[in-house]
C-alpha positions in Angstrom: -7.3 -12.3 10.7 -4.6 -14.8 9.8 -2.4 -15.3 7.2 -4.5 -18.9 4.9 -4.2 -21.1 7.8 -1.0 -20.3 9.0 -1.9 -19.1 12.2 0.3 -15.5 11.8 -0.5 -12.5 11.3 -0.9 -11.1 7.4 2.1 -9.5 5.5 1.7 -7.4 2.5 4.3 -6.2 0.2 4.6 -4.0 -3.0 7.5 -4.4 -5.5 8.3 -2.4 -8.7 10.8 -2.2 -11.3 13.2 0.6 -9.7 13.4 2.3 -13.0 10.7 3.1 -15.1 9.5 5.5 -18.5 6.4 6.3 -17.6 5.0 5.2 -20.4 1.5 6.4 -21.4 2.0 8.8 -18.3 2.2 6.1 -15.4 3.9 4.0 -13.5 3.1 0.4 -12.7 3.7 -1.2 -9.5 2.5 -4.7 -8.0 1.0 -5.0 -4.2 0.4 -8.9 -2.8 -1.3 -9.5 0.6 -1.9 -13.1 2.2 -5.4 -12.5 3.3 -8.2 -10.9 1.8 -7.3 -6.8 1.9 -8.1 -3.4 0.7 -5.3 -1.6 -0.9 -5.3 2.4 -0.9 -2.0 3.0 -3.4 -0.7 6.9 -3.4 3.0 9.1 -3.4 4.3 11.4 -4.7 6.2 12.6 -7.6 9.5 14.9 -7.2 11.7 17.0 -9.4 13.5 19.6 -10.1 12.2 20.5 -6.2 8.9 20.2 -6.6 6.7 17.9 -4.8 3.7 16.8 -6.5 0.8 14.7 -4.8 -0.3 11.4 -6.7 -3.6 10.3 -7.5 -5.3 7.8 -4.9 -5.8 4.3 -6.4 -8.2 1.9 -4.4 -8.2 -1.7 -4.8 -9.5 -5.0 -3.0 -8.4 -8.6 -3.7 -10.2 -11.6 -2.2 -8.4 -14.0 -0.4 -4.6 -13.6 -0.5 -2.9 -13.0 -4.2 -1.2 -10.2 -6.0 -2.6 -7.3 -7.8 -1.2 -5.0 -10.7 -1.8 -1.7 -9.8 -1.0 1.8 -12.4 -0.4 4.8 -10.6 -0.8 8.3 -13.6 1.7 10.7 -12.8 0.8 14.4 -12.9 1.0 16.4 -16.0 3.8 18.4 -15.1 5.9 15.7 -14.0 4.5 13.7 -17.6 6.2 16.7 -19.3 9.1 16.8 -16.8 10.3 13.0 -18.7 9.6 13.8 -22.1 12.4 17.3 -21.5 14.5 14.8 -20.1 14.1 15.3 -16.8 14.3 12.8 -14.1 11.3 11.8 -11.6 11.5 10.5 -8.6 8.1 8.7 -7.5 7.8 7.9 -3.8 4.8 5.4 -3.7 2.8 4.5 -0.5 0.7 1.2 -0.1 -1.7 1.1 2.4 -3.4 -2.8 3.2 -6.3 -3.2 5.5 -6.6 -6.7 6.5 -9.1 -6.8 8.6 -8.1 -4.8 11.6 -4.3 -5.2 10.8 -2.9 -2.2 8.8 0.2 -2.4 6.8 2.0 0.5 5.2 4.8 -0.2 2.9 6.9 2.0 0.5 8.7 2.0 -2.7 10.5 4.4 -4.6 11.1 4.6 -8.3 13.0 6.5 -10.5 11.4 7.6 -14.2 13.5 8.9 -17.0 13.3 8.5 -20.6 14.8 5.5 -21.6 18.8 6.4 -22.9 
């Protein structure tokens, strides 16, 4: 697999705004690959030292682009923002392009806004 005609090898990145609200009880993240890909999206959410797995989110783009992907954060860490607490989501993208796997991270920090 190479990267549309460049002759490399694929890259895939995911961005984020660092801080977030979690509004509606997610967080939204975006995750671009240059050749067609499967994207497995997961983390975790921390605080007040607790760990808490995220839900898996699976998504597949055709040819290379960038995808919007929301990520629901687990009930106790939902009610975690709204007593003012602060979260700490760690996510993990995972992009198959073909038989090339990339895995990149991304933290972000959720409080209520001040």
């Amino acid at each position: 697999v190479t990267a549309a005609g460049t002759g490399r090898t694929p890259r895939s990145a995911i961005g984020a705004a660092y801080r977030q609200t979690g509004a509606h009880g997610r967080v939204t993240t975006w995750v671009s690959c240059e050749a067609t890909c499967r994207i497995v999206l997961g983390g975790t959410a921390a605080f007040d030292g607790r760990k808490l797995r995220l839900r898996t989110v699976r998504r597949s783009l055709r040819g290379s682009g960038r995808v919007t992907m929301r990520v629901k954060l687990p009930r106790a860490a939902r009610q975690a923002v709204s007593r003012g607490r602060q979260v700490t989501v760690r996510l993990r993208a995972k992009a198959t392009m073909g038989s090339r796997v990339v895995v990149t991270r991304r933290t972000i920090l959720v409080a209520r806004p001040r």
